[in-house]
MITI-25620 format. One record per residue (C-alpha): residue in three letters; x, y, z; residue number from 1. Coordinates in Angstrom, 2 decimals. Example, Ala and Ser with C-alpha at 12.3 -4.5 7.8 and 13.67 -1.06 7.14 Angstrom:
<rs>
   type        px        py        pz   seq
    Ala     12.30     -4.50      7.80     1
    Ser     13.67     -1.06      7.14     2
</rs>
This chain:
<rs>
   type        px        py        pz   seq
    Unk     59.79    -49.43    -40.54     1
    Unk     56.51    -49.86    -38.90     2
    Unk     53.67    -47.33    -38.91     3
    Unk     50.73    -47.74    -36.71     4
    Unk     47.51    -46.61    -38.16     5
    Unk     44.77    -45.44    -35.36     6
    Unk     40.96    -45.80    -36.51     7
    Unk     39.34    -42.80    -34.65     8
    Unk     36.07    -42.59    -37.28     9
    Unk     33.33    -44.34    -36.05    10
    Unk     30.52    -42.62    -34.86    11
    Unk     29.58    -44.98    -31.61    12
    Unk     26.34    -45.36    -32.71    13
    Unk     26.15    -48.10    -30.34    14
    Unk     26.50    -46.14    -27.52    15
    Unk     23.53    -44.11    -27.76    16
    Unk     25.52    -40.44    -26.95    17
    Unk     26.00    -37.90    -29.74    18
    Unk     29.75    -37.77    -29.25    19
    Unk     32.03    -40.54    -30.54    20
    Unk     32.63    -42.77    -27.96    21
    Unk     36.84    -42.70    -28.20    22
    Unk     36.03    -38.52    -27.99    23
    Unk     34.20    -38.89    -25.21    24
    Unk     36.47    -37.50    -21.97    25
    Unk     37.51    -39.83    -18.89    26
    Unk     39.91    -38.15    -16.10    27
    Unk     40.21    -35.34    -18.40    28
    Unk     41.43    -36.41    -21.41    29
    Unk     39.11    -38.22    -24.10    30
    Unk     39.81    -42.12    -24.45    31
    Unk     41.61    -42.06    -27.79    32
    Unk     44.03    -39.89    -25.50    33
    Unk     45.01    -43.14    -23.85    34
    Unk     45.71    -45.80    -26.53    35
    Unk     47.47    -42.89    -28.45    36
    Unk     50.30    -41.68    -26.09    37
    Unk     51.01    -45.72    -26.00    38
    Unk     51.44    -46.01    -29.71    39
    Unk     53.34    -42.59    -29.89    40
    Unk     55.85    -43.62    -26.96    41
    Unk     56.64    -47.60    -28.15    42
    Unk     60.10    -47.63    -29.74    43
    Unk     59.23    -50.11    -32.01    44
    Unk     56.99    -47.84    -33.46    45
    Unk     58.28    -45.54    -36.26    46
    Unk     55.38    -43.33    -37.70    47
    Unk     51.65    -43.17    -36.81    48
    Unk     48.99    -42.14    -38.98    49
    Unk     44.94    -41.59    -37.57    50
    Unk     42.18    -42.48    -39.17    51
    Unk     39.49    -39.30    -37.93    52
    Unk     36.70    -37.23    -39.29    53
    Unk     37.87    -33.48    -39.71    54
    Unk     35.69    -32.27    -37.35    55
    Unk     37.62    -34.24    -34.30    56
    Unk     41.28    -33.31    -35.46    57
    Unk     41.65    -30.43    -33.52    58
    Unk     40.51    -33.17    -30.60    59
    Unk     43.80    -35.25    -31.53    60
    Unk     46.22    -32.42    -32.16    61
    Unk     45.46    -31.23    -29.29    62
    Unk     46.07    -34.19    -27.49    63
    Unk     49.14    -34.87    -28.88    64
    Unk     49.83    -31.27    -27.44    65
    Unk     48.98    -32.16    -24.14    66
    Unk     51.51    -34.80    -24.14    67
    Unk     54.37    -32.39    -25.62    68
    Unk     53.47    -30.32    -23.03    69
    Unk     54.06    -32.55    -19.93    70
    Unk     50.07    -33.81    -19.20    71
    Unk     51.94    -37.31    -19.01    72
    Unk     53.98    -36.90    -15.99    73
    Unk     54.72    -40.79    -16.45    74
    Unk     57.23    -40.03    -20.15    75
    Unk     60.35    -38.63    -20.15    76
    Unk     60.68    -35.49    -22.33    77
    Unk     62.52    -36.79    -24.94    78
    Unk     60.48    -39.98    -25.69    79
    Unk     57.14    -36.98    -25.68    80
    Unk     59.29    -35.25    -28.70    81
    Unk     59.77    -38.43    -30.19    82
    Unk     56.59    -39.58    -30.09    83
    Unk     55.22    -36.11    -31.53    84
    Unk     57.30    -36.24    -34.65    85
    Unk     56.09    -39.93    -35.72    86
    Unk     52.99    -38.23    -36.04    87
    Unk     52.15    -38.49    -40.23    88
    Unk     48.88    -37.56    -40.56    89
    Unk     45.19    -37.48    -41.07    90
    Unk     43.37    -39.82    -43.21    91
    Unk     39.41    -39.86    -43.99    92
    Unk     37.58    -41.98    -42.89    93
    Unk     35.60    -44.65    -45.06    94
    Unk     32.12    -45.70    -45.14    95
    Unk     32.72    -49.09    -43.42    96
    Unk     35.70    -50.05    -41.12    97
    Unk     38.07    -51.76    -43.68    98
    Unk     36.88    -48.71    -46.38    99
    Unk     38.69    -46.20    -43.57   100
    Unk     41.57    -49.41    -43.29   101
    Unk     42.18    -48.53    -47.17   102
    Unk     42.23    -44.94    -47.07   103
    Unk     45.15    -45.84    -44.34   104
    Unk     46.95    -47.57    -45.96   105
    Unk     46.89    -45.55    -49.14   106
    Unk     48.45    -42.57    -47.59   107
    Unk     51.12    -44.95    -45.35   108
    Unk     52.09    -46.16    -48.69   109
    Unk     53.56    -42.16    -49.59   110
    Unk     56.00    -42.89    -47.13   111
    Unk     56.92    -46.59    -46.45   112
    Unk     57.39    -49.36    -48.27   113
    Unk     56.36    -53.02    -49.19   114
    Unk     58.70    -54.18    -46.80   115
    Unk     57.74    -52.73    -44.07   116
    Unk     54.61    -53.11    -42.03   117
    Unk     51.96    -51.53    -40.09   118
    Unk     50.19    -51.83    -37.22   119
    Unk     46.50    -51.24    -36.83   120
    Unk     44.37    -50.78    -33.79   121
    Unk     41.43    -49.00    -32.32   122
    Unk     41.03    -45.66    -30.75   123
    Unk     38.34    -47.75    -28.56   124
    Unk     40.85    -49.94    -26.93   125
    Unk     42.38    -47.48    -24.83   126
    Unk     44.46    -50.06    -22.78   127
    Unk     46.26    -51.70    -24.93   128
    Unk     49.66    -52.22    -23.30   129
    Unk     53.29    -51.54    -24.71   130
    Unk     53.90    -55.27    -23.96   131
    Unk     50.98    -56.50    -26.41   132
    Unk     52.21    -53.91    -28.73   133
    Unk     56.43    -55.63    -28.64   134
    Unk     54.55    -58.87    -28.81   135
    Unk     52.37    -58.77    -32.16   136
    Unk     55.00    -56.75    -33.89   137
    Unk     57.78    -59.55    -33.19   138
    Unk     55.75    -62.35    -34.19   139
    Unk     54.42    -60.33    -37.71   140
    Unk     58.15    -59.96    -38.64   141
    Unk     58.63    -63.68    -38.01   142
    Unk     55.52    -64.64    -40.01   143
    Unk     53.30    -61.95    -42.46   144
    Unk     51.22    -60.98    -39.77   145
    Unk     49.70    -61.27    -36.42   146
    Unk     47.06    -60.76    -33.90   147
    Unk     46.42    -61.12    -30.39   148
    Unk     43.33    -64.00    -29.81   149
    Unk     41.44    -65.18    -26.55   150
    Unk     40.17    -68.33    -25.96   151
    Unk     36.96    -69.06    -25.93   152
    Unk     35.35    -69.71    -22.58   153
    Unk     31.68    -70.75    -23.36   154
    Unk     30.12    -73.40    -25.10   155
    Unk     29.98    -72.10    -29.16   156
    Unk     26.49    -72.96    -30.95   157
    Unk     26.48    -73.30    -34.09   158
    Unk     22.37    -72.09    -35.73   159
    Unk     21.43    -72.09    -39.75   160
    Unk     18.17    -69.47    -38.62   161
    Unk     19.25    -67.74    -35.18   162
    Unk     16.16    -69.69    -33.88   163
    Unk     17.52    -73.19    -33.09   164
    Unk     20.74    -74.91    -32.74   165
    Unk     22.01    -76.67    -35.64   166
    Unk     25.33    -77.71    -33.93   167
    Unk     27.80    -77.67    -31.51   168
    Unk     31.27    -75.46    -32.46   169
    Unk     34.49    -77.15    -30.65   170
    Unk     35.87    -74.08    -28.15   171
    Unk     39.02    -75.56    -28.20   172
    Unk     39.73    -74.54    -31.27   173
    Unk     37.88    -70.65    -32.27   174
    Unk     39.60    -67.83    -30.63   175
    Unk     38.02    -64.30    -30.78   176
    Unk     40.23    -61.61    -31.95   177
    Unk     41.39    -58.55    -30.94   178
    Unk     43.58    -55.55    -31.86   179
    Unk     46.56    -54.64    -32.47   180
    Unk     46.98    -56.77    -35.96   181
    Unk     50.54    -56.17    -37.36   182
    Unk     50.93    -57.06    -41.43   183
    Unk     53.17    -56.64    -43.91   184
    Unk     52.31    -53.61    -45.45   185
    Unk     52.58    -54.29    -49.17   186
    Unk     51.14    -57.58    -49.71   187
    Unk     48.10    -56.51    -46.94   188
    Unk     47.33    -53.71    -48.68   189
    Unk     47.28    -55.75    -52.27   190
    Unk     45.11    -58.41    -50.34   191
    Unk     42.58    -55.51    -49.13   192
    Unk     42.95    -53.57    -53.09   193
    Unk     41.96    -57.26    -54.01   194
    Unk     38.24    -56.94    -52.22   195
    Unk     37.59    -53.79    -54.18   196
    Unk     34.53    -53.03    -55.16   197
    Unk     32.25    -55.30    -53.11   198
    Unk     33.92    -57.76    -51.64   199
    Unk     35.50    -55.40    -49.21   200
    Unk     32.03    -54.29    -47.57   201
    Unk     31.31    -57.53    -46.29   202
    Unk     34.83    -57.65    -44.40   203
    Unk     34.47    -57.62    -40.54   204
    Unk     37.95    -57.48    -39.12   205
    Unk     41.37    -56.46    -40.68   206
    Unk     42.83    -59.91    -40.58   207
    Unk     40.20    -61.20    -43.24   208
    Unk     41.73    -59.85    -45.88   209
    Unk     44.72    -61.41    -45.27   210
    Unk     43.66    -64.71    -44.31   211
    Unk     41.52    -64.71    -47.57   212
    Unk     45.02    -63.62    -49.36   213
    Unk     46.36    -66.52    -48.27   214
    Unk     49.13    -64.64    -45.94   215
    Unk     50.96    -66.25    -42.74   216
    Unk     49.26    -64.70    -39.91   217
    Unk     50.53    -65.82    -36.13   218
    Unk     48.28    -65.91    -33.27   219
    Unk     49.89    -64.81    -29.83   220
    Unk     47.99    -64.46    -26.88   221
    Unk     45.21    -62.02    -25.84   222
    Unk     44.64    -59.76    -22.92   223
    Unk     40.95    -59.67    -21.28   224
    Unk     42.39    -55.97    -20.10   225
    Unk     42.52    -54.90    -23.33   226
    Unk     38.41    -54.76    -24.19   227
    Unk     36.95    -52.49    -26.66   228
    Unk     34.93    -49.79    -25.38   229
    Unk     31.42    -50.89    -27.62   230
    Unk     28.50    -50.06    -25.06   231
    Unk     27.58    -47.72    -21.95   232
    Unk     28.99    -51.03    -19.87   233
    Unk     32.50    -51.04    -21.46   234
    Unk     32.77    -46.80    -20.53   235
    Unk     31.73    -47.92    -17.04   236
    Unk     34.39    -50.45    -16.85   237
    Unk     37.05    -48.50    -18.39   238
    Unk     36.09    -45.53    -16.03   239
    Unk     36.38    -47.63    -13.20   240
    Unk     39.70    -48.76    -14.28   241
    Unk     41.23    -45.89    -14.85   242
    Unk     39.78    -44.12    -11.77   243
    Unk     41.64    -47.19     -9.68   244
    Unk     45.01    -46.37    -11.84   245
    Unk     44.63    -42.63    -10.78   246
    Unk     44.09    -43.75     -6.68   247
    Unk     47.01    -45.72     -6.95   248
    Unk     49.10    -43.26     -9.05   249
    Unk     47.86    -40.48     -6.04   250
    Unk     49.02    -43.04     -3.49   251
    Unk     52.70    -43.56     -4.62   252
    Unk     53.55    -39.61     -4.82   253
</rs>
């Protein structure tokens, strides 16, 4: 079994606007629309639980409404009811990212088991394809875990003070990561228990934990189309691409 867990509860503070950024609506539908109706519709994806403040449920349900409903012209009806019912739940969100990664995984373990793993991303990718999704999950049930990377492209710095260089960082080998991150669910969730109480607010991305837990994790290849929407630049971008998907869509009917 694998259950993808969707972090919808940041605020976007980044962004400057007083609605979330993955609330915030592009062609009609707000981002988190996008990444969801990919999770909901991949076959290798059993259950999906969201990670989202009570006041943007509605938001979601709704969404997931819209898709039941035929706003996806693209999905059959059948894989729409499918993809409804792997729906699990809500869960709250936490004061830091890997705080609302716990409260996940708590409620994912009602329902599956140590043998089985999840899958967690971010409602502010919104492209993430099904592709990168059939990739990560084959090579986490190969290994314990796995995450898409991309090469780095510019000379790396290494600086004791943020003021001056202390040394130069071989490219070749530091990757930046991305999401999804497939794990085994039982022994990722022990490794993230393990950083309780203060440990765990110090973690910046959900393959720490595991790394730190000593767990196999696989690197497969990134995609530079699937960018995380951080700043007013990133919404531009993503506007633009989806704006080109909808010209093209328009031009094949």
């Amino acid at each position: 079994m694998v259950t993808a867990l969707l972090l919808s509860g940041g605020t976007g503070m980044r962004m400057g606007v007083e609605t979330p950024k993955q609330y915030i609506e592009v062609n009609g539908k707000p981002i988190i629309a996008y990444g969801l109706q990919t999770l909901l519709s991949h076959e290798g994806i059993d259950a999906v639980q969201i990670v989202a403040d009570a006041m943007w449920r509605e938001t979601i349900l709704n969404c997931m409404e819209h898709l039941r409903s035929g706003g996806h012209d693209s999905i059959s009806p059948e894989k729409k009811d499918r993809g409804i019912e792997k729906f699990r739940g809500f869960s709250a969100p936490g004061k830091t990212r890997q705080l609302s990664i716990l409260n996940g995984l708590e409620d994912i373990g009602r329902y599956a088991a140590d043998a089985d793993y999840v899958l967690i991303h971010d409602a502010a990718r919104p492209l993430v394809s099904a592709a990168m999704l059939t990739e990560c999950l084959a090579a986490a049930a190969e290994h314990e875990g796995a995450l898409p990377v991309l090469p780095m492209k510019d000379t790396v710095y290494f600086s004791e003070d943020g003021t001056s260089v202390a040394s130069l960082l071989d490219r070749s080998r530091i990757f930046a990561g991305q999401a999804p991150e497939a794990f085994l669910f039982g022994k990722y969730r022990e490794a993230v228990r393990a950083l309780l109480p203060e440990r765990i607010l110090q973690i910046n991305g959900s393959t720490e934990p595991a790394i730190m837990a000593g767990m196999d994790i696989a690197m497969i290849p990134g995609d530079e189309g699937n960018f995380k929407i951080t700043t007013r630049a990133d919404l531009v971008r993503f506007q633009e691409v989806v704006w080109h998907e909808s010209m093209g869509a328009a031009r094949d009917k």
